[in-house]
C-alpha positions in Angstrom: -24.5 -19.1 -7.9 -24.4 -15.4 -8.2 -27.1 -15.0 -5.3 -24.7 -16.8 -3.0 -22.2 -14.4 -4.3 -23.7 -11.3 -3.5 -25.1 -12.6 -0.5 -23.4 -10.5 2.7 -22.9 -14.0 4.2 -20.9 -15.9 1.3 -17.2 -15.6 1.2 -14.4 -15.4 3.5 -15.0 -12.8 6.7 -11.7 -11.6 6.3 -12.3 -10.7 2.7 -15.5 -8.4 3.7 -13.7 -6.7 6.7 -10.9 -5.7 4.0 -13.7 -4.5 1.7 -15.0 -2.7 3.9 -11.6 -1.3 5.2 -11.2 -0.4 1.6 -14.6 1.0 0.8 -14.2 3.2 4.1 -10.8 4.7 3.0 -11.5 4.9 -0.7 -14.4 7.2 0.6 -12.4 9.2 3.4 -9.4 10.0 0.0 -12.7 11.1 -1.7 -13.4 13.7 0.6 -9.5 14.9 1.5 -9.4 14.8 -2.2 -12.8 17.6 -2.2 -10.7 20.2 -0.5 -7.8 20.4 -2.8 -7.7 23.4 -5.1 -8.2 22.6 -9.0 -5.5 19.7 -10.5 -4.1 19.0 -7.4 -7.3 16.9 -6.5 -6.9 14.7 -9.5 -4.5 12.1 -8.3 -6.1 11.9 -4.4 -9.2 11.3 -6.9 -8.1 8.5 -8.8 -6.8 6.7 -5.6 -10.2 7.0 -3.7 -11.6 5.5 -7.1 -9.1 3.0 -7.3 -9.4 1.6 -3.6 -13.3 1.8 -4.2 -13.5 -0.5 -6.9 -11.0 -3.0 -5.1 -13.1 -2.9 -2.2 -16.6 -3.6 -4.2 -14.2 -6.4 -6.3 -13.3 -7.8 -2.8 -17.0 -7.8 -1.9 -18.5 -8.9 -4.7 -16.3 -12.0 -5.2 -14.5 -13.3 -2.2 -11.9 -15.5 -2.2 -12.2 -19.6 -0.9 -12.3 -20.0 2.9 -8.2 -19.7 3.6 -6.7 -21.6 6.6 -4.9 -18.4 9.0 -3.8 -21.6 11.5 0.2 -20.3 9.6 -0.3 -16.8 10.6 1.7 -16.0 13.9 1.0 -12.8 16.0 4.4 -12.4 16.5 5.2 -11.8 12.5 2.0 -10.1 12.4 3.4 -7.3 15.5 6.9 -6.8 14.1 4.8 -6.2 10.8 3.1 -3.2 12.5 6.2 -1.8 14.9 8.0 -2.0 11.2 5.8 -0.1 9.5 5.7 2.4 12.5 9.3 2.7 12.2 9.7 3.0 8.7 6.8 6.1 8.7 9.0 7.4 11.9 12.1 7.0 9.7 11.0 9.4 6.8 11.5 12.5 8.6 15.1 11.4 9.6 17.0 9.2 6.8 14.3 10.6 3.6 12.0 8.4 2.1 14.6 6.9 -0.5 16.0 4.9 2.4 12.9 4.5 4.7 10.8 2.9 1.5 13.7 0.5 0.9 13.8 -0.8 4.3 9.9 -1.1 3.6 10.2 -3.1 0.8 13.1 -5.3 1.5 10.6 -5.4 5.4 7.4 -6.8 3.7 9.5 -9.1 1.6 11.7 -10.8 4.3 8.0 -10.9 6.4 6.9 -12.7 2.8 9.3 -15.6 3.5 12.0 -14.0 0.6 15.1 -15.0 1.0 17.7 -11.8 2.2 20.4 -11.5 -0.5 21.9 -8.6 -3.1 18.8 -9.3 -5.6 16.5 -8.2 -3.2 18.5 -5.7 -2.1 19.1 -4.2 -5.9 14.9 -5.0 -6.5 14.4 -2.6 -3.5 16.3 0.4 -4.8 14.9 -0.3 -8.4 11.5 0.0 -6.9 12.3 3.0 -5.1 13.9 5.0 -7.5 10.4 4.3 -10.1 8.3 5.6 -7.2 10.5 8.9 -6.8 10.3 9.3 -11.0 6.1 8.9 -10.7 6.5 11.1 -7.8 8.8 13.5 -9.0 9.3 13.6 -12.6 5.4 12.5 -13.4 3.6 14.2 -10.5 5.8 17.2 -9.5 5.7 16.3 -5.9 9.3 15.6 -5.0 10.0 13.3 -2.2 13.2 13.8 0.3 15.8 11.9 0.2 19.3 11.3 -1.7 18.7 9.0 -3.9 15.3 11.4 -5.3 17.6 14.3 -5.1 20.3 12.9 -8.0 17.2 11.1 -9.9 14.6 14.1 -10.6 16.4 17.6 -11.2 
């Protein structure tokens, strides 16, 4: 059983092309991470270690054979021209508002349901990741609502 684990064949193809994606990146982080001077290389670091272990998990133990007949191109294009916009968006409205739209995005592309819980959930999350950013890391994002949280 663990043989047909480790073997390059076993598993879901999907699950090894998203290792590998992961295993390539996690590596590319590791070397932006090399340039940066002193402390400022630790968190870069941890990421790249991070997605390198997800990616060796993803390899080493795949998931079952999963049926994509449900996943439409369509969903899977406004996906990507969403997450163009949303990157295009941080320059002009800050990255408070650009990250919500992400969130509350992915979640209504998740089959969610819109409503004002969703809504509140995607300012909650976005107001933890300016603290980590901010308050934790020292690397204040723009935006309103990450200018009244971390002072």
């Amino acid at each position: 059983m663990i043989r047909h684990r480790l073997s390059p064949l076993s598993g879901h193809w999907l699950d090894r092309v998203l290792a590998a994606m992961c295993l390539t990146l996690a590596m590319a982080v590791l070397v932006a991470a090399s340039g940066y001077p002193g402390s400022a290389a630790d968190f870069p670091k941890i990421i790249g270690i991070l997605l390198a272990l997800c990616g060796i998990g993803l390899w080493l133990f795949p998931g079952k054979q999963s049926d994509l007949s449900g996943v439409r191109l369509v969903g899977v294009g406004w996906a990507i021209v969403g997450g163009i916009a949303v990157l295009l968006a941080f320059a002009y409205v800050g990255a408070d508002l650009a990250l919500c739209f992400l969130f509350i995005g992915c979640a209504l592309l998740m089959g969610h349901a819109p409503g004002l819980r969703l809504v509140v959930i995607a300012v909650l999350y976005t107001l933890v990741l300016g603290l980590v950013f901010g308050a934790l890391l020292g690397v204040p994002l723009p935006g309103v609502l990450f200018a009244l949280v971390v002072k």
